[in-house]
C-alpha positions in Angstrom: 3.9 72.9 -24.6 7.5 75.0 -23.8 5.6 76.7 -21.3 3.9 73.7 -19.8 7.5 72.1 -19.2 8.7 75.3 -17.6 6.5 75.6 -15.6 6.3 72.4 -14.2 10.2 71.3 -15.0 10.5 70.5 -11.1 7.8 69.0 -10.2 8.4 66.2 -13.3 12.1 66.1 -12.6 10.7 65.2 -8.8 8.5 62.7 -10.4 10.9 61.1 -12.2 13.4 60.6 -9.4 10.8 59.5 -7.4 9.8 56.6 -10.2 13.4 55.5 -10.6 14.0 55.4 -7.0 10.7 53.0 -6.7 12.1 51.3 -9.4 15.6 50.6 -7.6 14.1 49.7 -4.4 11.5 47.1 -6.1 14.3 45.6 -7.9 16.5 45.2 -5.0 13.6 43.5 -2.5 11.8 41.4 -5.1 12.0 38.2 -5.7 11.6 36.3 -9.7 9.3 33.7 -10.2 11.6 31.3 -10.9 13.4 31.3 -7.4 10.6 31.9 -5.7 8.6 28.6 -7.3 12.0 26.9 -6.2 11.6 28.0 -2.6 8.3 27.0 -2.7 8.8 23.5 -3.9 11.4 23.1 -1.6 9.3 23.8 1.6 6.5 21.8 0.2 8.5 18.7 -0.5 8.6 18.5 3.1 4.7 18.9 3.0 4.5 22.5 4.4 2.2 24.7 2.9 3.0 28.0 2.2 1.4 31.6 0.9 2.2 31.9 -2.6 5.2 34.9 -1.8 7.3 35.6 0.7 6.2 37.8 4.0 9.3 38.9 4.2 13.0 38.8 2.4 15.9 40.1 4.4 19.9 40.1 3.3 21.9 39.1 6.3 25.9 38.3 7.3 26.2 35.1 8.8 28.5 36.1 11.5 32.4 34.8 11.5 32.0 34.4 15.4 29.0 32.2 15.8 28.4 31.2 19.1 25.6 30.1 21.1 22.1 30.8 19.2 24.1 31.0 15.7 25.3 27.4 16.0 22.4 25.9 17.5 19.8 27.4 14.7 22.8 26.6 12.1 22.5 23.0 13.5 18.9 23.3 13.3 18.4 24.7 10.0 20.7 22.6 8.0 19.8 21.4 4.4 21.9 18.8 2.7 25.0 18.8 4.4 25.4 22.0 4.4 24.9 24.9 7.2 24.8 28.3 7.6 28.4 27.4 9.6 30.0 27.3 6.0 29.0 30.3 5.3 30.4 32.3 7.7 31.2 36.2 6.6 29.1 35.8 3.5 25.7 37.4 3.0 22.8 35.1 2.6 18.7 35.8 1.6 16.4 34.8 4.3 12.6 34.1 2.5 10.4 33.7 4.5 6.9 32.4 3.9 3.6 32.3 6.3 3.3 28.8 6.4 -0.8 27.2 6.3 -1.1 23.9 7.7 0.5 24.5 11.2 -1.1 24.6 14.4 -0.7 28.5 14.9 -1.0 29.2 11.2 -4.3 31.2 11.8 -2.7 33.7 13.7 0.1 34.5 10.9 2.7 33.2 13.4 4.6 30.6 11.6 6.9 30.9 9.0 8.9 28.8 6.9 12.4 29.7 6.2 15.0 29.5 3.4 18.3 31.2 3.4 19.8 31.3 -0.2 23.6 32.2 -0.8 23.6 33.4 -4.5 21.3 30.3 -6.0 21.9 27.6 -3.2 19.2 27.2 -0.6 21.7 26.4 2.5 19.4 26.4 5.2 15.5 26.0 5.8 13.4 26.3 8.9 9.7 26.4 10.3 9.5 29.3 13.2 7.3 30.5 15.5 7.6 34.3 14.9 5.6 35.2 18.7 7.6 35.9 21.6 9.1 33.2 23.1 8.6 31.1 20.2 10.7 28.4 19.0 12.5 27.3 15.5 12.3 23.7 14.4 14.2 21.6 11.3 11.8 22.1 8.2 11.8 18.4 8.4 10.0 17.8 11.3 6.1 17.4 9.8 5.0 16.2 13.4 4.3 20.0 14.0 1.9 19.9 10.9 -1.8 19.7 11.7 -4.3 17.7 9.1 -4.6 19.4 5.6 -7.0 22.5 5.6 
């Protein structure tokens, strides 16, 4: 056995590293069941229908300077009385879901998005993720096709 581990003493020390590392990484891009059911809920009480985890999760600054686009999808994407305008400087989750019952859902092109600062959703939107697409309030079902 003494020989075994020096002789491969690198190559588990590699391995190891390389475990914790997946480990770290996993840990830091996941999301728990419990917030993501939340998320879930929330987009559904709307009646969106969504894939069952997110497509994507991202960590962003809202910016201190919002001009423009910022304040137009912060005016857009605001969730009970709240915007992404209060939260300027701070760094907020973006989950974002493939959303079903849309028009464009077949093609994977919508999504359904909730920023979170620590355990607050803040802001929510449906987008169309295509070029030249558009973002809409997560509140406006008259994008929403008939159940499928």
């Amino acid at each position: 056995m003494k020989k075994f581990l020096k002789k491969y003493k690198y190559k588990l020390i590699f391995i190891a590293a390389a475990a914790a590392l997946i480990a770290v990484i996993f840990a830091l891009f996941s999301v728990d069941g419990a917030e993501n059911r939340r998320n879930i809920e929330f987009i559904e009480s709307f009646g969106w229908r969504v894939d069952g985890a997110p497509a994507d999760i991202s960590h962003m600054t809202v910016p201190e300077d919002m001009g423009g686009v910022y304040l137009i999808h912060s005016e857009i994407s605001a969730v009970g009385g709240s915007s992404l305008t209060d939260y300027r400087g701070k760094t907020v989750t973006r989950y974002s879901y493939k959303v079903t019952n849309h028009s464009g859902s077949e093609k994977g092109r919508i999504r359904a998005d909730v920023f979170v600062y620590r355990s607050d959703i803040i802001a929510a939107d449906i987008s169309d993720i295509s070029p030249g697409g558009s973002t809409a309030p997560i509140s406006d079902v008259s994008l929403m096709t008939a159940a499928q």
